[in-house]
GUBADO-998967 format. One record per residue (C-alpha): residue number from 1; residue in one letter; x, y, z. Coordinates in steps of 0.1 Angstrom, whole numbers, always signed. Example, Ala and Ser with C-alpha at 12.3 -4.5 7.8 and 13.67 -1.06 7.14 Angstrom:
<node><num>1</num><residu>a</residu><c1>+123</c1><c2>-45</c2><c3>+78</c3></node>
<node><num>2</num><residu>s</residu><c1>+137</c1><c2>-11</c2><c3>+71</c3></node>
***
This chain:
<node><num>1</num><residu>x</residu><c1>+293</c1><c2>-261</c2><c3>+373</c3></node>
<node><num>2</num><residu>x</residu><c1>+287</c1><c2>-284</c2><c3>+403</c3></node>
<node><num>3</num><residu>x</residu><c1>+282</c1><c2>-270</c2><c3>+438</c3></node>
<node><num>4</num><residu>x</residu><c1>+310</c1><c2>-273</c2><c3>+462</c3></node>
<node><num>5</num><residu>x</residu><c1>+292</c1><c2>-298</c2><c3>+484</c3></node>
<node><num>6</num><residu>x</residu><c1>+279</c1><c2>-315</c2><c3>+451</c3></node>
<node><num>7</num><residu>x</residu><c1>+316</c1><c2>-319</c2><c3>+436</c3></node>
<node><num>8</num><residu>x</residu><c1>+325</c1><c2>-326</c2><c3>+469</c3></node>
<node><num>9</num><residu>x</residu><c1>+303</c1><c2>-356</c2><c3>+471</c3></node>
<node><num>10</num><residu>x</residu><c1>+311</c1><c2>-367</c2><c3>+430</c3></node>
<node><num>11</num><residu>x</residu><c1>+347</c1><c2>-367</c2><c3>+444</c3></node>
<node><num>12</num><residu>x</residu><c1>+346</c1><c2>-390</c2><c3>+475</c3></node>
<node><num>13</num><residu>x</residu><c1>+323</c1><c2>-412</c2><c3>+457</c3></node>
<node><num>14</num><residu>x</residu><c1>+349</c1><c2>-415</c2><c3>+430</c3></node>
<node><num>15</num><residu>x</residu><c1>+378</c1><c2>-423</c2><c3>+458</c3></node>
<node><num>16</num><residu>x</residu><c1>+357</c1><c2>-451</c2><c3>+471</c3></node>
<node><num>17</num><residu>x</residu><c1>+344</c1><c2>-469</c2><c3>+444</c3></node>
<node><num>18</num><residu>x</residu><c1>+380</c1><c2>-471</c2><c3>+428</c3></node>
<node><num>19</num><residu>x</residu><c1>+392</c1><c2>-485</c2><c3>+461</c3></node>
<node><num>20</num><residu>x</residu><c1>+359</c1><c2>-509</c2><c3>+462</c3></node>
<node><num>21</num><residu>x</residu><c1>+362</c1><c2>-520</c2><c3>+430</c3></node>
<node><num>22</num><residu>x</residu><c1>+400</c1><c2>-526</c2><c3>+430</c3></node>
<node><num>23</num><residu>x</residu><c1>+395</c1><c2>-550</c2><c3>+460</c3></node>
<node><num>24</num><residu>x</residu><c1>+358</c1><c2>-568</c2><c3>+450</c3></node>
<node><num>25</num><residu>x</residu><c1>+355</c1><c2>-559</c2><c3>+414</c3></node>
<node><num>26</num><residu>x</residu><c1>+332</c1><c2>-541</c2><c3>+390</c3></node>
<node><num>27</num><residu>x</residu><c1>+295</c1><c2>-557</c2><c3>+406</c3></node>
<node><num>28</num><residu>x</residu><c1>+309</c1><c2>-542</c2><c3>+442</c3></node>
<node><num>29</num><residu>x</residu><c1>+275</c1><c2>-531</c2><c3>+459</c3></node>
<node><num>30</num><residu>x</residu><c1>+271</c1><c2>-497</c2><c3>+451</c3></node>
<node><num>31</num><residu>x</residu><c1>+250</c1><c2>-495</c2><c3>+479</c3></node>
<node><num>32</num><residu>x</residu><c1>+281</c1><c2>-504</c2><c3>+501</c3></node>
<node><num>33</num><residu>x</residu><c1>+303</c1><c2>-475</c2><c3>+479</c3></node>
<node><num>34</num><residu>x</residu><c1>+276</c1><c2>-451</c2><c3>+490</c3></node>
<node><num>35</num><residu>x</residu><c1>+275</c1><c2>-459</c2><c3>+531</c3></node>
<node><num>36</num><residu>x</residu><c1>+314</c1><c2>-462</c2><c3>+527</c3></node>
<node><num>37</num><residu>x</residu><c1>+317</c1><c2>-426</c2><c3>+510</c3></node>
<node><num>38</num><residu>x</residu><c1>+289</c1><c2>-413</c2><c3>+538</c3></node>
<node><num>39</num><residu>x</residu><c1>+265</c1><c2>-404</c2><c3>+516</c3></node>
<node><num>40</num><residu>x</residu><c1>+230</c1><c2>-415</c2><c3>+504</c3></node>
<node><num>41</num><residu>x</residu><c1>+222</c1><c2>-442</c2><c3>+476</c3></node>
<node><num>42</num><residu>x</residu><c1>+199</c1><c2>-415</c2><c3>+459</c3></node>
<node><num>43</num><residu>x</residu><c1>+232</c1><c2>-394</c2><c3>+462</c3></node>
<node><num>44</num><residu>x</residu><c1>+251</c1><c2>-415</c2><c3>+445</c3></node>
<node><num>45</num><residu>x</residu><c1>+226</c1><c2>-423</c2><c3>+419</c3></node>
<node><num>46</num><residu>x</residu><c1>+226</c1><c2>-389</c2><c3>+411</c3></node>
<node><num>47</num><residu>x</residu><c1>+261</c1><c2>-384</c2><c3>+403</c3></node>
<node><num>48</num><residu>x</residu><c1>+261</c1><c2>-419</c2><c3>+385</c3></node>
<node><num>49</num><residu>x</residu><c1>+225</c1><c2>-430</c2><c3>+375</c3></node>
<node><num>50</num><residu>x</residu><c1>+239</c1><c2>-466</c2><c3>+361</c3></node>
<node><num>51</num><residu>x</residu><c1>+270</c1><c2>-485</c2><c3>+372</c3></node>
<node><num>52</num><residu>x</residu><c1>+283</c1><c2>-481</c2><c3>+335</c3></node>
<node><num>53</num><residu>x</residu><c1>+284</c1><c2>-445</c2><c3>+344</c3></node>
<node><num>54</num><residu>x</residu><c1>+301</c1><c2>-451</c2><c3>+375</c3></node>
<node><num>55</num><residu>x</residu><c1>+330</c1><c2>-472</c2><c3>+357</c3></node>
<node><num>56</num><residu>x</residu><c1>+330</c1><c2>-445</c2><c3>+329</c3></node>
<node><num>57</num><residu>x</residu><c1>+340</c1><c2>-421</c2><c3>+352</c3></node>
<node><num>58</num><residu>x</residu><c1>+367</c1><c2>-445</c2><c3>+372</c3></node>
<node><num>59</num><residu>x</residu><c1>+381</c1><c2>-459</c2><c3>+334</c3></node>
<node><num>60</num><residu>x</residu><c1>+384</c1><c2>-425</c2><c3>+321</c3></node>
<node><num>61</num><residu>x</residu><c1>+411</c1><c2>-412</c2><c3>+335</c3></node>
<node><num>62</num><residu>x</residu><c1>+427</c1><c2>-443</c2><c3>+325</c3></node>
<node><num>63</num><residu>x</residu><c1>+415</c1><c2>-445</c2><c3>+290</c3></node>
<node><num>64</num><residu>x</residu><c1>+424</c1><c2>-406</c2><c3>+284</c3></node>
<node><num>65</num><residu>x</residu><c1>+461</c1><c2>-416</c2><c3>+291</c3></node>
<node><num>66</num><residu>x</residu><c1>+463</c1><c2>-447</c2><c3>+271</c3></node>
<node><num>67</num><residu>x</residu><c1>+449</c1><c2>-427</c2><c3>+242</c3></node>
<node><num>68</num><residu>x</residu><c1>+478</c1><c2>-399</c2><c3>+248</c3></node>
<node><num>69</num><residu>x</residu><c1>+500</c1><c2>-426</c2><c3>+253</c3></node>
<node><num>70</num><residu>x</residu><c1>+490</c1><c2>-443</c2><c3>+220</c3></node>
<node><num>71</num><residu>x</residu><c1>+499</c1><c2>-405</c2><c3>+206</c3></node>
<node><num>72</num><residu>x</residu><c1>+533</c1><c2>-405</c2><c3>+220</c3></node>
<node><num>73</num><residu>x</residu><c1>+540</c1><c2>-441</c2><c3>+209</c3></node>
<node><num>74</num><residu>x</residu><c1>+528</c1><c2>-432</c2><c3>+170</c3></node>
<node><num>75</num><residu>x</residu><c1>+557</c1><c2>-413</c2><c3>+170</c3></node>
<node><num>76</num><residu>x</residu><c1>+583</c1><c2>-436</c2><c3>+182</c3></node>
<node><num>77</num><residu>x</residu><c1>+613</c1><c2>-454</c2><c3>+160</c3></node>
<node><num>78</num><residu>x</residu><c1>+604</c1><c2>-487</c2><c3>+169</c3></node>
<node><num>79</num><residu>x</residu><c1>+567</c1><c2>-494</c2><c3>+158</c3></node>
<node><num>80</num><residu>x</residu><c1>+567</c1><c2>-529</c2><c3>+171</c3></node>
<node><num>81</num><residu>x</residu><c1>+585</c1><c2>-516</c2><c3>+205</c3></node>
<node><num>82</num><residu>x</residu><c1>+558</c1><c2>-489</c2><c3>+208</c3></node>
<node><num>83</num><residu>x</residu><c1>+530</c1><c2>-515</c2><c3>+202</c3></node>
<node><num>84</num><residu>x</residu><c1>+544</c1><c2>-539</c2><c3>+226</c3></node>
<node><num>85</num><residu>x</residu><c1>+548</c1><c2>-513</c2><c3>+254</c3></node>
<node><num>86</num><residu>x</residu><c1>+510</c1><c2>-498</c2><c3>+245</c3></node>
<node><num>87</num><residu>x</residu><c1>+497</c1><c2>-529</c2><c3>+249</c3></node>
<node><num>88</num><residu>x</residu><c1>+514</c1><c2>-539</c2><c3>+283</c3></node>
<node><num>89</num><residu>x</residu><c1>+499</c1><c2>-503</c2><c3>+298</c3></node>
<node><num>90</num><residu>x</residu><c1>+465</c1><c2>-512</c2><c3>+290</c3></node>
<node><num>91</num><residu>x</residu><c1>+466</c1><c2>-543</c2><c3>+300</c3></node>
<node><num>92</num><residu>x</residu><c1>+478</c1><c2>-525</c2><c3>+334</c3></node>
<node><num>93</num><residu>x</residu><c1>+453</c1><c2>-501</c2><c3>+332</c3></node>
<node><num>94</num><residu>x</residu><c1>+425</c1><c2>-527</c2><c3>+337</c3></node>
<node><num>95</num><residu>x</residu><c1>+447</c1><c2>-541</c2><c3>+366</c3></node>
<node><num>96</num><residu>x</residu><c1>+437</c1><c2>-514</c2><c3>+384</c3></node>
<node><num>97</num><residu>x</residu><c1>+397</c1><c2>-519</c2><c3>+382</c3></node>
<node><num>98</num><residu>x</residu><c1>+388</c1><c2>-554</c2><c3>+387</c3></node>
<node><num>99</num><residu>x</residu><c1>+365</c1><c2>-571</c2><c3>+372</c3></node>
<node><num>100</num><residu>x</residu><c1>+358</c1><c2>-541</c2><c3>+341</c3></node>
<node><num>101</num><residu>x</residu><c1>+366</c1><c2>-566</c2><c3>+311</c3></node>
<node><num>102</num><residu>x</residu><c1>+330</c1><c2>-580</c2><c3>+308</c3></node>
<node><num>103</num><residu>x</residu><c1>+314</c1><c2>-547</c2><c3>+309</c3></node>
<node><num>104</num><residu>x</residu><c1>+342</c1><c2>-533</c2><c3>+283</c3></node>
<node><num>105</num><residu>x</residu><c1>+341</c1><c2>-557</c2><c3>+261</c3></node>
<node><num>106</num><residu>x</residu><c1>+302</c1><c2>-554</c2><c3>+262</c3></node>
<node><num>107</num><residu>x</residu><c1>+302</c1><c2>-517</c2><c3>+255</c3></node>
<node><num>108</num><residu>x</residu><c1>+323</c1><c2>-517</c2><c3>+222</c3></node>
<node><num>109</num><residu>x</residu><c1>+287</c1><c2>-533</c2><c3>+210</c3></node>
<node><num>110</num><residu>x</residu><c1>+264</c1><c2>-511</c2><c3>+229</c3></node>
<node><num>111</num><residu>x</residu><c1>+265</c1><c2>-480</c2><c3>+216</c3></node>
<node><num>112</num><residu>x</residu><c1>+236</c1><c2>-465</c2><c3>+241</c3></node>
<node><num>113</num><residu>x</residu><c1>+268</c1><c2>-477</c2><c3>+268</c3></node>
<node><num>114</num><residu>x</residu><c1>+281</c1><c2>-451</c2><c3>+290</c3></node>
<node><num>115</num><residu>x</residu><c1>+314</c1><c2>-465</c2><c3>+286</c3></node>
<node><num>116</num><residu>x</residu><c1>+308</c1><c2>-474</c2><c3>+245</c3></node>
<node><num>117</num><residu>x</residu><c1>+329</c1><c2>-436</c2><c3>+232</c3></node>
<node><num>118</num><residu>x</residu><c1>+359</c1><c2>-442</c2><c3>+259</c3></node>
<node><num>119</num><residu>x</residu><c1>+361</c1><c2>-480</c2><c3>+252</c3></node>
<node><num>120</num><residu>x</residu><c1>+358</c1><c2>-472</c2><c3>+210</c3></node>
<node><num>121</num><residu>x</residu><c1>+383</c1><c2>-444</c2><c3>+215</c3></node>
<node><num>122</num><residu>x</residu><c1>+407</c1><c2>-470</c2><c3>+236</c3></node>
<node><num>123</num><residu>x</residu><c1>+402</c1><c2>-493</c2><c3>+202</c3></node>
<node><num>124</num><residu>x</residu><c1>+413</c1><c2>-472</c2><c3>+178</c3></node>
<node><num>125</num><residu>x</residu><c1>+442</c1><c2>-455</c2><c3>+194</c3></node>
<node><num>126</num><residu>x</residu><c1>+454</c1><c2>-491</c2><c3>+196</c3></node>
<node><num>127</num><residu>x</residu><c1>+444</c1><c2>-497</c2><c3>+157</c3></node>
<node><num>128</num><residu>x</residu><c1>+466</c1><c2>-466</c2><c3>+149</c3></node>
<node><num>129</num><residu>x</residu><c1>+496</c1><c2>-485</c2><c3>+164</c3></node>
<node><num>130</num><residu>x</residu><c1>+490</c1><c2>-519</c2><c3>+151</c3></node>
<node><num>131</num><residu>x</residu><c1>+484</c1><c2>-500</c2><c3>+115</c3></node>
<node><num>132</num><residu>x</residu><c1>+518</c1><c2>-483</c2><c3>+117</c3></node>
<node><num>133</num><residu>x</residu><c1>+530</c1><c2>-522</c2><c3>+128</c3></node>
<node><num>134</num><residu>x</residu><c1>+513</c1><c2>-538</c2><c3>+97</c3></node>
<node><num>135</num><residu>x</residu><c1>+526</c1><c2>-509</c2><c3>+73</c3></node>
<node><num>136</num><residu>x</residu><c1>+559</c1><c2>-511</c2><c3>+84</c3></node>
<node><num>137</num><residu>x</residu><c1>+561</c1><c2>-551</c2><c3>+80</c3></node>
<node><num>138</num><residu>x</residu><c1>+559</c1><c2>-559</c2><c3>+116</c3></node>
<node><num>139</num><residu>x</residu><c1>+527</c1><c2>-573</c2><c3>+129</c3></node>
<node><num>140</num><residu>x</residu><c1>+506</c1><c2>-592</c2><c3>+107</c3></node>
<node><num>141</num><residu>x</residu><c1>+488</c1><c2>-580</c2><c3>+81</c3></node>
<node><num>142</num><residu>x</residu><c1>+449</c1><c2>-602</c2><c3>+95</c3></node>
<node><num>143</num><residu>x</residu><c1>+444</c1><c2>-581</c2><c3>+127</c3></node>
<node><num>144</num><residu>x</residu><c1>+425</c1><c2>-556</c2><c3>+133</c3></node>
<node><num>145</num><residu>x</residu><c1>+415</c1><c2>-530</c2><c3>+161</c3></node>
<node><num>146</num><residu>x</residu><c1>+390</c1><c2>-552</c2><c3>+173</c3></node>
<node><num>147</num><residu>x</residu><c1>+415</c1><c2>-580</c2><c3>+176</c3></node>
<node><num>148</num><residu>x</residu><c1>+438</c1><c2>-561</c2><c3>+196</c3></node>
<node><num>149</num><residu>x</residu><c1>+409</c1><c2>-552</c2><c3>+219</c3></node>
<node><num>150</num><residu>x</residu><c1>+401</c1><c2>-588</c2><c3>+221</c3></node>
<node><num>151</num><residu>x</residu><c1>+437</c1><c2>-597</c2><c3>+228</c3></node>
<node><num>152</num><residu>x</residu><c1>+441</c1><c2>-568</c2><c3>+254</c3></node>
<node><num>153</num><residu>x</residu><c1>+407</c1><c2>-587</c2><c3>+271</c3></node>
<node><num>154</num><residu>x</residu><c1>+419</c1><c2>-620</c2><c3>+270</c3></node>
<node><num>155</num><residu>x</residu><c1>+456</c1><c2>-606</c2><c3>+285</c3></node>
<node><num>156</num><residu>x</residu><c1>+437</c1><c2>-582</c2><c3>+314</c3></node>
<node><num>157</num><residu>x</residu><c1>+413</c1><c2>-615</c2><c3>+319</c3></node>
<node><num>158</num><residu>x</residu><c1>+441</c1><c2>-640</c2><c3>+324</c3></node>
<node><num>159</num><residu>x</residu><c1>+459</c1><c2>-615</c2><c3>+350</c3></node>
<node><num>160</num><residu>x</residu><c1>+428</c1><c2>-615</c2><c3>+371</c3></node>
<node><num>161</num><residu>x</residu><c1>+428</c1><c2>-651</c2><c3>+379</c3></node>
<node><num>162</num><residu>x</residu><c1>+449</c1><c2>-664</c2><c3>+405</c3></node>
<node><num>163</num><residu>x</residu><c1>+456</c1><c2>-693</c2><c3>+395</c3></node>
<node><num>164</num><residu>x</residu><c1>+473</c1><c2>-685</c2><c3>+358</c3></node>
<node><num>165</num><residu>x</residu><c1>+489</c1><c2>-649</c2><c3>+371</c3></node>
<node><num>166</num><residu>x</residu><c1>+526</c1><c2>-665</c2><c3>+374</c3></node>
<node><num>167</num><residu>x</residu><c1>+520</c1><c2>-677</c2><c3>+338</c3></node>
<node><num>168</num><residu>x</residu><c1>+507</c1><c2>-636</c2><c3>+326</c3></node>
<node><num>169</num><residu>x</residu><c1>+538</c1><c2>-623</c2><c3>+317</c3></node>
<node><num>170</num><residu>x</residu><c1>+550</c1><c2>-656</c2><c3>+299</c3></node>
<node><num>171</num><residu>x</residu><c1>+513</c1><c2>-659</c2><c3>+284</c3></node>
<node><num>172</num><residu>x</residu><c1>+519</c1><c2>-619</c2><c3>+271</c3></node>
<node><num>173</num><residu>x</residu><c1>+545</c1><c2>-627</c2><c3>+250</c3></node>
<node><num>174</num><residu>x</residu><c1>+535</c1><c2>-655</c2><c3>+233</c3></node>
<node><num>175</num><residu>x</residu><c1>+508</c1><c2>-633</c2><c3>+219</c3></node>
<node><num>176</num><residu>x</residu><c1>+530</c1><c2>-603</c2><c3>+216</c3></node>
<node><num>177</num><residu>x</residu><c1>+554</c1><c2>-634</c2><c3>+191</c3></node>
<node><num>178</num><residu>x</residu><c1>+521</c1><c2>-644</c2><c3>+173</c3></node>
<node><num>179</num><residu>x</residu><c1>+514</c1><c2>-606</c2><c3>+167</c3></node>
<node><num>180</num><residu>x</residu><c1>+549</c1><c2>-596</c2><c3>+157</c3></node>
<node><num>181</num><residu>x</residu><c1>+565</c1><c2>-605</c2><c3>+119</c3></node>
<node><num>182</num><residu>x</residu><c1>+598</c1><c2>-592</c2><c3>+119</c3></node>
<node><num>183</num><residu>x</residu><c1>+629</c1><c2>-613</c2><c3>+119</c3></node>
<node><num>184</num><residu>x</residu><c1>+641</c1><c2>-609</c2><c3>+154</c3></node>
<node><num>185</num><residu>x</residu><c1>+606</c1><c2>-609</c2><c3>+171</c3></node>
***
């Protein structure tokens, strides 16, 4: 159990770096998220000894409800319509932390990665919906959960550069059409 002061601390530091992150992106100066939460870098280092720790702790909150979402969807009438609407949360999910695809996408390899288990776990409750998809006839039958993740990356990627975002949602379902089989997709 942390100290009051302690969890106090963990807390603000939390607030900050997911507001300094939304605005400058994952390599934000941590040393800035410290003097902006009014405490100490060793402080901060304390709480989150590695930046990967420090995103773990923003994403999982995140990655939590995109797993319990994924839950919820698995039981839904429309398999395509739940993998669809999974997809377009988590690609608003990363939204939210700017600049977090690089390091996800580099901790489904790493498994000594603080944020390897949340990121894995975000893959495969994913692959549960794209199975049900493929069993039912309605996504193709060559993806896999590491495909989706991929696709999810590219999507999240696309949507974080200025330049393409009036094309994102147009972009989205082109690859949502190219993932989707059935007749009316």
């Amino acid at each position: 159990m942390m100290r009051t002061d302690a969890k106090k601390n963990y807390d603000q530091l939390l607030s900050v770096a997911r507001q300094v992150i939304a605005e400058e992106g994952a390599d934000a100066s941590l040393r800035d998220i410290a003097r902006k939460a009014g405490v100490g870098l060793g402080t901060l280092y304390r709480h989150f000894p590695t930046r990967e720790v420090l995103l773990e702790a923003l994403l999982r909150t995140g990655f939590d409800g995109l797993t319990e979402r994924a839950g919820e969807l698995e039981r839904c009438n429309d398999a395509a319509a739940a993998l669809v609407g999974w997809l377009r949360e988590a690609i608003a999910m990363t939204h939210d932390h700017k600049g977090v695809i690089a390091p996800m996408v580099a901790a489904i390899a790493d498994e000594n990665s603080a944020l390897h288990g949340a990121c894995v776990g975000l893959r495969a409750a994913g692959a549960r919906l794209l199975d049900r998809a493929q069993k039912e006839g309605l996504a193709r039958p060559d993806m896999d959960g590491n495909d989706l993740f991929a696709l999810i990356s590219a999507l999240a990627w696309l949507a974080d550069q200025p330049p393409l975002v009036p094309r994102a949602d147009h972009v989205f379902g082109i690859i949502t059409s190219a993932i989707l089989t059935g007749p009316t997709r």
